[in-house]
N, C-alpha and C positions, 0 to 999 in steps of 0.2 A: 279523631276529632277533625271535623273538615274547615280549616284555619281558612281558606280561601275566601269564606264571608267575609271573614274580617277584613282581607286585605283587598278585596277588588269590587262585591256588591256589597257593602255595608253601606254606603250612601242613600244607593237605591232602596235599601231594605227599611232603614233607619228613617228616608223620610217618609216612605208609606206606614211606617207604622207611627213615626208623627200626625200624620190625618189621623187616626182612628187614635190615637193618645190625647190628639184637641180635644174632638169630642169626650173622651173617657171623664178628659178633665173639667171639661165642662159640665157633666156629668156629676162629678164631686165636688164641683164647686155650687150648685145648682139644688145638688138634694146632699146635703149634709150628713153628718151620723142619724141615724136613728135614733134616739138614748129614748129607753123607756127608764119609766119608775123602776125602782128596787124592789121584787118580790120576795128577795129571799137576804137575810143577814149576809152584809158585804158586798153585795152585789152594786157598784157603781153605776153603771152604764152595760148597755148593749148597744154592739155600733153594728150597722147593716151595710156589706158590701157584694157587688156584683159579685155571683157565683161562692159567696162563703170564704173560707179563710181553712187553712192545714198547716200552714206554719208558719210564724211570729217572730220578729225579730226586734228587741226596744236600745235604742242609745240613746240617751237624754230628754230631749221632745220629740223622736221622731219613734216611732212604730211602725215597721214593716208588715204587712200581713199580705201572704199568698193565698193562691189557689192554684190549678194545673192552668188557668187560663188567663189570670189577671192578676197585678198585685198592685196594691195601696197602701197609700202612704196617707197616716192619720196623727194631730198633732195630739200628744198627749197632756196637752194643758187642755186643750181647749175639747177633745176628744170629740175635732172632726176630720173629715175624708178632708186632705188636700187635694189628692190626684187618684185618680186609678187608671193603671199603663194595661194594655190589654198584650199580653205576649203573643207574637206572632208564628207560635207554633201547635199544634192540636196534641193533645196526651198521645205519648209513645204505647201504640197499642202492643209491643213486646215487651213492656214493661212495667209491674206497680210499684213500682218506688217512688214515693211519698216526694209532693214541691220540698224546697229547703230555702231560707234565706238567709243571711246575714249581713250585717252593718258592719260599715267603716267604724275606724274607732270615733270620726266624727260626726258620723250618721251623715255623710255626703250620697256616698254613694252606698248602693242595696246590689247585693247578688244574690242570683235566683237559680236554681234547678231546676227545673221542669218540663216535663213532656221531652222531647227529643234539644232543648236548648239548654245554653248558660246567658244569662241576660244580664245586663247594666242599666241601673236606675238612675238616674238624676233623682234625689231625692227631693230639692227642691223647686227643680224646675217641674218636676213630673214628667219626665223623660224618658226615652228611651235611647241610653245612647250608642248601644252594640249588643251584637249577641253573635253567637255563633252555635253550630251542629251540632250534637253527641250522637253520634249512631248507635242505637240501641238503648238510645238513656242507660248507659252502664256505670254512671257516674255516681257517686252518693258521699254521705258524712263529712260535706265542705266545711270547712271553715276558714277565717281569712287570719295571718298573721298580725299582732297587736300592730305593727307599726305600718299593716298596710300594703309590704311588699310583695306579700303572694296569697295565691287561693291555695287550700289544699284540700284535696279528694282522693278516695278511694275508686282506683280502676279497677271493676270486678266485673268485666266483659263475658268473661264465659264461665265454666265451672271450674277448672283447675289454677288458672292463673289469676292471680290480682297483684295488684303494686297501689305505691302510692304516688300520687302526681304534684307537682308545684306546677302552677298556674300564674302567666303572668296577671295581674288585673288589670291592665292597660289592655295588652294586644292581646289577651285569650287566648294564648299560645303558651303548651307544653313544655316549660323551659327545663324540667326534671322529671327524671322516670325512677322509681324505686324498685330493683326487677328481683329484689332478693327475699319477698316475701310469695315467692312459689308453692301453689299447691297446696293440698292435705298431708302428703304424703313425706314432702321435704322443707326445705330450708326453714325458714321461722314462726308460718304461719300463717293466718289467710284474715286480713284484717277487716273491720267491719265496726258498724256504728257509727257513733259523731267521733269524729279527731279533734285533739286539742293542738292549740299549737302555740309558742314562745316565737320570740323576733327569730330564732336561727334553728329550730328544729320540732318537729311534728310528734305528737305520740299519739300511738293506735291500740286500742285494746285488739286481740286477734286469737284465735282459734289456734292452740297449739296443733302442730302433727299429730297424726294418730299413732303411729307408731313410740310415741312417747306413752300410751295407755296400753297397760299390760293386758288391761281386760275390757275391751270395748259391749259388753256383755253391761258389766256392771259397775264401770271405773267411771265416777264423774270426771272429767278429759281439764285440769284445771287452765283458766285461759290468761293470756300472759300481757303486760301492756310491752310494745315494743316502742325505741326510741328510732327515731330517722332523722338523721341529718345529711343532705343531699343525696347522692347515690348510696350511700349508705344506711344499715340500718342495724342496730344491735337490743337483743333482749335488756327490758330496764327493771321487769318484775314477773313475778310468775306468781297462780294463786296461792290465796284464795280470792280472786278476782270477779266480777261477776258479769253476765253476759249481756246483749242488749244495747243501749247505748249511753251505760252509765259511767261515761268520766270528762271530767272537766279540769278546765287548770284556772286556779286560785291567782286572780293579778297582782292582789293585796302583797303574796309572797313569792309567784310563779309556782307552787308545789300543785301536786295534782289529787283531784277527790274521785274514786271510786267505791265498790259495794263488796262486800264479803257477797258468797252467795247465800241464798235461802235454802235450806235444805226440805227434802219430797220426802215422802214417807221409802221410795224406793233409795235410798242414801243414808243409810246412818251411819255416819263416819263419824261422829263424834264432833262435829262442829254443830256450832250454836245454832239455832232453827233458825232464829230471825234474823234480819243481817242486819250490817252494820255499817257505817260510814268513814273511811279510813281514807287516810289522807297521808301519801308516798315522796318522798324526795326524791327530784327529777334528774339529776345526779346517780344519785346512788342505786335508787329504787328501794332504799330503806324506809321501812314502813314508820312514821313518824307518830301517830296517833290515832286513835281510835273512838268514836261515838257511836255508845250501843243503842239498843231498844226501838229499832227503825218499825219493826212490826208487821203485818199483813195486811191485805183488806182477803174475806173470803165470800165465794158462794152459799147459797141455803143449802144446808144441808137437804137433803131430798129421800126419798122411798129407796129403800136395797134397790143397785143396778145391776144389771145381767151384766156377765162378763162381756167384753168387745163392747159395749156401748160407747158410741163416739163422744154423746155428751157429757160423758164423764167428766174424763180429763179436763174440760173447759170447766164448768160449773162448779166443781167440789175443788178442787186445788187453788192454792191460796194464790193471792196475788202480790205477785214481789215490784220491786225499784225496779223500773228498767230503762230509766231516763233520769238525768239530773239537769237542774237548771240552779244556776247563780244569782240570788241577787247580790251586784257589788257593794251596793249603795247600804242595803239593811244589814248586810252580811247575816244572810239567811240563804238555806241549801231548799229547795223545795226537788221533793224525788218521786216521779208521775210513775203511779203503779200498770203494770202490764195489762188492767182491767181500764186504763182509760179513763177514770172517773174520780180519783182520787190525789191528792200530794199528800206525802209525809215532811211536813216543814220540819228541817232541823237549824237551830240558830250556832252560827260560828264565833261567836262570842262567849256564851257561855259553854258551851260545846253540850247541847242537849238537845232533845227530841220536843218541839212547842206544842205538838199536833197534829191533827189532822184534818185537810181541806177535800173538802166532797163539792167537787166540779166535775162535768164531765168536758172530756178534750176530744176536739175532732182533728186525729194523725198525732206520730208521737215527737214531732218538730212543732206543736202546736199551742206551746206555749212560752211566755218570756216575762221575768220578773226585773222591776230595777224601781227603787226609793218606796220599798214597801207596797207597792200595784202587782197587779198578775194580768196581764193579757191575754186570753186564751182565746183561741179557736177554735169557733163552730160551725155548723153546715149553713147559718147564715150571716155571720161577719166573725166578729170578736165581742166576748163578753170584758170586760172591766171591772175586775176584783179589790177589795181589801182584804187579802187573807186574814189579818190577824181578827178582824169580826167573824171568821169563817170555820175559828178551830174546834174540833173536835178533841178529845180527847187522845193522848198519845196511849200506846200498848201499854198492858197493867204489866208488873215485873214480877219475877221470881215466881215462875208460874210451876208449879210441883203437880203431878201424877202419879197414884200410886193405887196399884191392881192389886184386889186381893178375891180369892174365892167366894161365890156367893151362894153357894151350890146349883145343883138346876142347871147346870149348862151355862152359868151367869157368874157374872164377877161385878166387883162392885170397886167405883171407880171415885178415889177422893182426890177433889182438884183443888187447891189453893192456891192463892198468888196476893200479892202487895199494887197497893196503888199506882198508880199510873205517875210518871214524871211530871207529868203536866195535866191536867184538867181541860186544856185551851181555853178557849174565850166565854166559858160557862164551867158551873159546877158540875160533879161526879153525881147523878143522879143511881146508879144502879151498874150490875153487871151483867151481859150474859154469856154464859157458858154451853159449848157445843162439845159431844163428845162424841164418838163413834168405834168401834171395832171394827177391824177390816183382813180381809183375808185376799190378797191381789191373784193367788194363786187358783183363788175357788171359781165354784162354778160362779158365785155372789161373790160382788168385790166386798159391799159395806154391808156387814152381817145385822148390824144394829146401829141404833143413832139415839142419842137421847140431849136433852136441853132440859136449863134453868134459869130463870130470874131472880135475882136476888140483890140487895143491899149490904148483905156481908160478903166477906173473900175468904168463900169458902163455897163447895160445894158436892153431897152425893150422888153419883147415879150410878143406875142398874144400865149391867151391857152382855148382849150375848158372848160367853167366853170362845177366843178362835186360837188357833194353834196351825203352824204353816201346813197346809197340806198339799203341795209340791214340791218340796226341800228346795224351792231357791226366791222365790220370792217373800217378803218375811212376813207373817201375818203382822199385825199388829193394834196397837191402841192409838187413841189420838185425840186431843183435845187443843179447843181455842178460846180463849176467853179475850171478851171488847169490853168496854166500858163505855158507856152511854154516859148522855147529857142530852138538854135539850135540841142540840147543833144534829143530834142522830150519834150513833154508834164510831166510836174512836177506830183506830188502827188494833190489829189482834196479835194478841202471844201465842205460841201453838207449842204443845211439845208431844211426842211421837214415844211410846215403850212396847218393845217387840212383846210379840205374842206366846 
């Protein structure tokens, strides 16, 4: 990091990008939010900002929202543009790593990731008050310490080595290097995601060694949260943890929330399809409590694919948690699926599954919830949600498959399951139910596909019968049933029986 901005052209830097911040800010003081009407149930406001918005950050009345080139600050009473700072670096073209922001705990100041910089906002003068270099944007998963005293990121420069950094917030200088998280191959692990952090120490979800996985062939590799506290760094939990950038720390207690993972039809370890929401003691790393019925969102089902097809894997596999976001204020977990388009609300109160919210989010720092609002980020500013107008129905439960011969090459597949925990913000108008056979080994991955609609929980269909014919990948059956409402189709229960 080349700390020399900070200490000798930071004047010069800071007051040319004051000229072009006046303007900016006159800019947002001049043309306001956008707000259209409401098209759609929940929908608040949409606010229009120069160059769109990738990631969001909310404390109290102030709202962060970036881009790689500009970030503004919007009051969330009044839900207009006070400022927009234009940052005075171009997107790091060795690098796509997604802008990042976050707020002080008094929403003063905003720090920013992006392009080849780290930047300082005045949040309410509209400022720019420093920044300084990252070579190679190798910088990621910042967040800042409740009490303010440091930033923290992941340094993953190259492919073997990463560490974790403390960051002063003043002088933007590296005041801590974590150097014990080396490698795939050795010490603890190679960290990644968002980091959480407490007033005296950091945790990072990370990538156990491989040498830990007997069977890299066919061992899902479980990944571990690590604790760090200054140069130090010691394992706090090991899976079933899940990948991605899902964990957060809970302020209400300091404990931490992360995801069971979701298991693929190539996994059948005996763990629960859909994940779940568990929440760890920071201490210990003992697992304190558990919320099930988190669910899926999935692709259409589609025509048998030749094997090697690319678009497989993207379209037909289901979509898990891979981000969590806090609200403190409602004490609600909202968990943005890896499709982009969806939250799984779970409330922390009653400790249950409320729903599901169909937004789509542009980046997966792209959203921020506090006093029951949702912020989210799109390719032209921020939308302005009320989730709770928004819910779909939560996964249906206790979803049962069972294969029996049908003759003809065909089996015949009885699926039933129980209601959904929650309905959301409308009633349970019907189900549908998706079923498939699949053979990953064959020349045809999906031998057969069949669907129903239906008002009761229950349902038959006809499926070509498959049987492994490679001895190592496992044929199998597969089914998901959603539950509708008028909101559209809720989150999915899936369950997998070898072939």
């Amino acid at each position: 990091m080349r700390t020399n901005i900070v200490r000798g052209s930071v004047r010069r830097i800071v007051v040319a990008a004051a000229m072009s911040v006046g303007l900016a800010c006159a800019y947002g003081a001049l043309a306001p939010a956008a707000m259209s009407s409401p098209v759609q149930p929940g929908l608040v406001a949409s606010v229009a900002l120069p160059g769109g918005a990738s990631a969001v950050a909310v404390q109290g009345s102030i709202v962060a929202a970036t881009s790689a080139s500009s970030m503004s600050i919007i009051d969330a009473n009044s839900l207009t543009v006070r400022s927009t700072v234009k940052l005075p670096q171009a997107p790091n073209p060795y690098s796509e790593a997604p802008p990042e922001v976050v707020l002080t705990s008094d929403g003063a100041l905003a720090y920013v990731l992006a392009g080849q910089g780290l930047f300082v906002v005045d949040t309410a003068a509209g400022t720019l008050i420093r920044w300084v270099e990252i070579p190679l944007a190798c910088l990621s998963g910042m967040t800042i310490s409740p009490d303010g005293g440091r930033l923290n990121v992941i340094a993953d420069c190259n492919s073997t080595d990463s560490a974790i950094w403390a960051i002063d917030p003043v002088t933007l200088l590296v005041v801590e290097k974590n150097v014990t998280l080396t490698g795939f191959s050795q010490g603890l692990g190679r960290p990644y995601g968002r980091l959480a952090s407490s007033s005296d120490r950091t945790f990072a979800m990370a990538f156990q060694p491989v040498f830990k996985c007997p069977d890299m062939n066919g061992c899902p590799v479980p990944d571990a949260i690590i604790s760090v506290n200054g140069a130090s760094a010691t394992p706090l939990a090991s899976g079933p943890v899940e990948t991605g950038v899902a964990l957060i720390r809970d302020p209400a207690d300091g404990t931490l929330l992360t995801l069971t993972p979701q298991v693929t039809w190539m996994e059948f370890t005996g763990l629960p399809a859909d994940q779940s929401l568990i929440r760890i003691d920071p201490d210990s790393g003992a697992q304190l409590g558990q919320i099930n019925g988190l669910g899926s969102q999935t692709g259409s089902l589609r025509e048998p694919t030749s094997k090697g097809d690319s678009s497989y894997a993207g379209g037909e596999l289901p979509s898990q948690v891979a981000a969590l976001n806090l609200d403190p204020v409602a004490r609600r977990v909202y968990g943005l699926r890896s499709s982009m388009n969806s939250f799984v609300v779970v409330d922390l109160v009653s400790n249950s599954v409320l729903g599901e919210v169909k937004v789509r989010v542009n980046g997966q720092y792209g959203a921020a919830f506090s006093d029951g609002r949702g912020y989210v980020a799109t390719s032209a500013g921020i939308n302005v949600i009320d989730p709770q107008k928004m819910l779909a129905p939560s996964a249906p439960q206790s979803v049962s498959l069972k294969i029996q011969p049908a003759g003809k090459g065909r089996v015949q597949a009885t699926i039933t399951w129980k209601a959904p925990v929650s309905a959301g913000a409308s009633s349970v108008t019907g189900y549908v139910v998706r079923a498939r056979s699949e053979d990953p080994g064959g020349a045809v991955d999906i031998r057969s596909q069949a669907t129903c609609s239906t008002r009761k929980m229950k349902c038959v269909l006809i499926l070509k019968q498959v049987k492994t014919s490679d001895g190592y990948y496992p044929a199998f059956y597969g089914v998901r049933v959603n539950a509708t409402s008028k909101l559209g189709a809720g989150a999915s229960s899936q369950v997998f029986v070898r072939g």
